[in-house]
N, C-alpha and C positions, 0 to 999 in steps of 0.2 A: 253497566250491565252488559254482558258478552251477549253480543247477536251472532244467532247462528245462521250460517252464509249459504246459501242452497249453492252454488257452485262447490262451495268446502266440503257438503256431503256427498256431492256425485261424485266426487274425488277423491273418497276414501277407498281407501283397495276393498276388494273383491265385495263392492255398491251392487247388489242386484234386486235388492227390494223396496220398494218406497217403506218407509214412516204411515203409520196410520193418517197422521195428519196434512198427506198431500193426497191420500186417496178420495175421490172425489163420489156424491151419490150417483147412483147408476144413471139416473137421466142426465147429469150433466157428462159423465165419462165419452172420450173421444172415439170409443167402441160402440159406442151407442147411438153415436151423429150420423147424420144419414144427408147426403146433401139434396138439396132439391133437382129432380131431373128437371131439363129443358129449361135452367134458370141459370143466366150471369150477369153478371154486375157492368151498369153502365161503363164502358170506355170513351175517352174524352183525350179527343187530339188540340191541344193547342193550334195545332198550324192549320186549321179549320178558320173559314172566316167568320168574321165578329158577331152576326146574327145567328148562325147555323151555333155558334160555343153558349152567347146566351140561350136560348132556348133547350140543348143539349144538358147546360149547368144545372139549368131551372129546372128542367124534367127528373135529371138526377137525385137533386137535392129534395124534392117533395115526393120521389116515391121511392127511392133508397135510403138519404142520407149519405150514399156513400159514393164514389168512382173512384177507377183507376184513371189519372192522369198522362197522357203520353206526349211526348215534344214539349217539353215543359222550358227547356233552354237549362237545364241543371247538367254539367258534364257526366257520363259514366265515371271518367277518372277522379273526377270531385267526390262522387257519391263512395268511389272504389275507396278514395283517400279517407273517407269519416268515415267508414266501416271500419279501416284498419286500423286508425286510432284508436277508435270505442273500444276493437278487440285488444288492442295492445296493455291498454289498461287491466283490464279483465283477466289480461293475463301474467299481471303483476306477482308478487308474492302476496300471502293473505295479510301480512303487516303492513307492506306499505298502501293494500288499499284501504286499510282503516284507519289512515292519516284522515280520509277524506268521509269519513263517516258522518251521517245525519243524526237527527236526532227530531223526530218527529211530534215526541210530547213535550217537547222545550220549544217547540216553534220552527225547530229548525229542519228544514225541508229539503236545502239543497242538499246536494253531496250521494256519497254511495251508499245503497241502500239496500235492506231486504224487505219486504212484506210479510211480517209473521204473525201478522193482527188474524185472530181465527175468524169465519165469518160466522153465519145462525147455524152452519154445520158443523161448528169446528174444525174447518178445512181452511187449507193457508193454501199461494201458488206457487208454482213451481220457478220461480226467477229472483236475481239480484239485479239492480238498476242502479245506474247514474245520473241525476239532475242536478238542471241548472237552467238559469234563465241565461238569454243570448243577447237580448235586447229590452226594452232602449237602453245605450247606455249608462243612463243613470242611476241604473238598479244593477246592474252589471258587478258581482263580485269576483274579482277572477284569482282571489286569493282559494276558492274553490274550485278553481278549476283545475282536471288532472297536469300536473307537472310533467309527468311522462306519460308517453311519449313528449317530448320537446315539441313536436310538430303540432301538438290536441289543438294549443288556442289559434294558430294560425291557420290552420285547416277549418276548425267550427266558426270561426268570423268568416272566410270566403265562405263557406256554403248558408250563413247566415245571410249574406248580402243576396245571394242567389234568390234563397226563402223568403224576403222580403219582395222582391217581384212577382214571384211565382204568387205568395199570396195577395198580392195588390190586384193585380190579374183577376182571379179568381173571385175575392172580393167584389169589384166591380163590374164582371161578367154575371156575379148572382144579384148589387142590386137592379139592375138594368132587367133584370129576368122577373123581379118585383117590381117592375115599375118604377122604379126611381132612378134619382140621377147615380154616376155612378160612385161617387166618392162616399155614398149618404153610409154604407155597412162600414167601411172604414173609419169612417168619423164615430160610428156610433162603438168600435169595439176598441178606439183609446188614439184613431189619429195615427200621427209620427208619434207619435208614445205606447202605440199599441207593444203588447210583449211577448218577447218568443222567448218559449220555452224549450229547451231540449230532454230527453230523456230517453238512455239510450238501454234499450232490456237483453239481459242478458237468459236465455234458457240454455243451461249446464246440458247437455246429455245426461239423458232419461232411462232408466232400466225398463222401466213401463209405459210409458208415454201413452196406452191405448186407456190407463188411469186415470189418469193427473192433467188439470189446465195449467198452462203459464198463467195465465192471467181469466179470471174468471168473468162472467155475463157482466158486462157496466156500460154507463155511457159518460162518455166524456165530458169534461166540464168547462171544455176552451168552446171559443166559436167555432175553430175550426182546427182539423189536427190532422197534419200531414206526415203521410207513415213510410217510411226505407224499408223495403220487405231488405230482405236476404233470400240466398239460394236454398233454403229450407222450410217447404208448405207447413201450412196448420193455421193461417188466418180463419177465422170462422167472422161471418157477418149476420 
């Protein structure tokens, strides 16, 4: 069955109206979000010492869920390098990214993909995506992984070795903020076998964007999910 690719339709000439089905009801539309004054999201310095990060993590994690991480030890040039893969792909022709096409009611999960499942509104979102798991090795398929650029898998295993610290770190700075020792949330979310997942979202430019979400209200289903902005806002928390 032909999936149809939200990047393919921004890119049709002269694209200036969404699809009924990526207009969004009016309380969810991003004309309609309104941010909260005198509210922002905890920031968390790594190069802070070890009591002041547990207690900072701890506080984060139970009345946001969320932070921005900073001095994390991840390069800018690392981060800069798996941007430009991700994008390089993306910027393939529409055939060769559907070598690497998913298929989600056969089980098959990794690979490039669209979300065109409608939700209780009949509303799909605005983005194509790339997954794949990074680790542990053993689950490791890397006959999915994009071929080109040449540089994908050598650049997503260094920033994977990176993400493995960062979250061991982070891990162990939230059980210690529980009271525990600190290896206990690691052990308990798979050990050296725990799995990383990558998934990298593509949002096409938008004719309407004050419409349509990339990605609509959810909550994650990993323990923990570490996110690459880009130089383009619209995170909503």
């Amino acid at each position: 069955m032909q999936i149809e690719r939200v990047q393919a339709i921004a890119s049709t000439a002269n694209f200036k109206q969404l699809p009924e089905k990526f207009i969004r009801p009016a309380h969810e539309r991003p004309e309609n979000t309104k941010p909260l004054e005198g509210m922002s999201v905890p920031v968390i310095s790594l190069s802070e010492s070890h009591d002041i990060l547990v207690k900072e993590i701890y506080n984060a994690c139970s009345e946001w869920g969320f932070f921005l991480l900073k001095d994390h030890g991840i390069s800018p040039g690392l981060i800069e390098k798996l941007q430009k893969v991700g994008m390089e792909f993306f910027n393939q022709p529409q055939e060769e990214k559907e070598k690497y096409a998913n298929d989600p009611s056969t089980g098959k999960f990794e690979g490039y993909g669209t979300k065109m499942t409608k939700n209780l509104d009949e509303k799909v979102e605005w983005i194509d995506y790339f997954f794949h798991l990074m680790s542990p090795p053993s689950k490791v398929n890397h006959q999915i992984w994009p071929q080109i650029p040449s540089s994908y898998r050598e650049v997503t295993e260094e920033y994977n070795k990176e993400l493995l610290k960062v979250t061991e770190t982070v891990l162990e700075l939230l059980s210690e903020g529980l009271g525990l020792e600190g290896k206990v949330l690691k052990s308990w979310v798979g050990g050296d076998a725990i799995e990383f997942e990558m998934k990298i979202n593509m949002y096409p430019p938008c004719p309407q964007p004050e419409l349509a979400l990339g990605v609509e209200p959810h909550t994650d289903m990993s323990a923990l999910t570490l996110l690459v902005p880009n130089d383009v806002p619209g995170l909503q928390v």
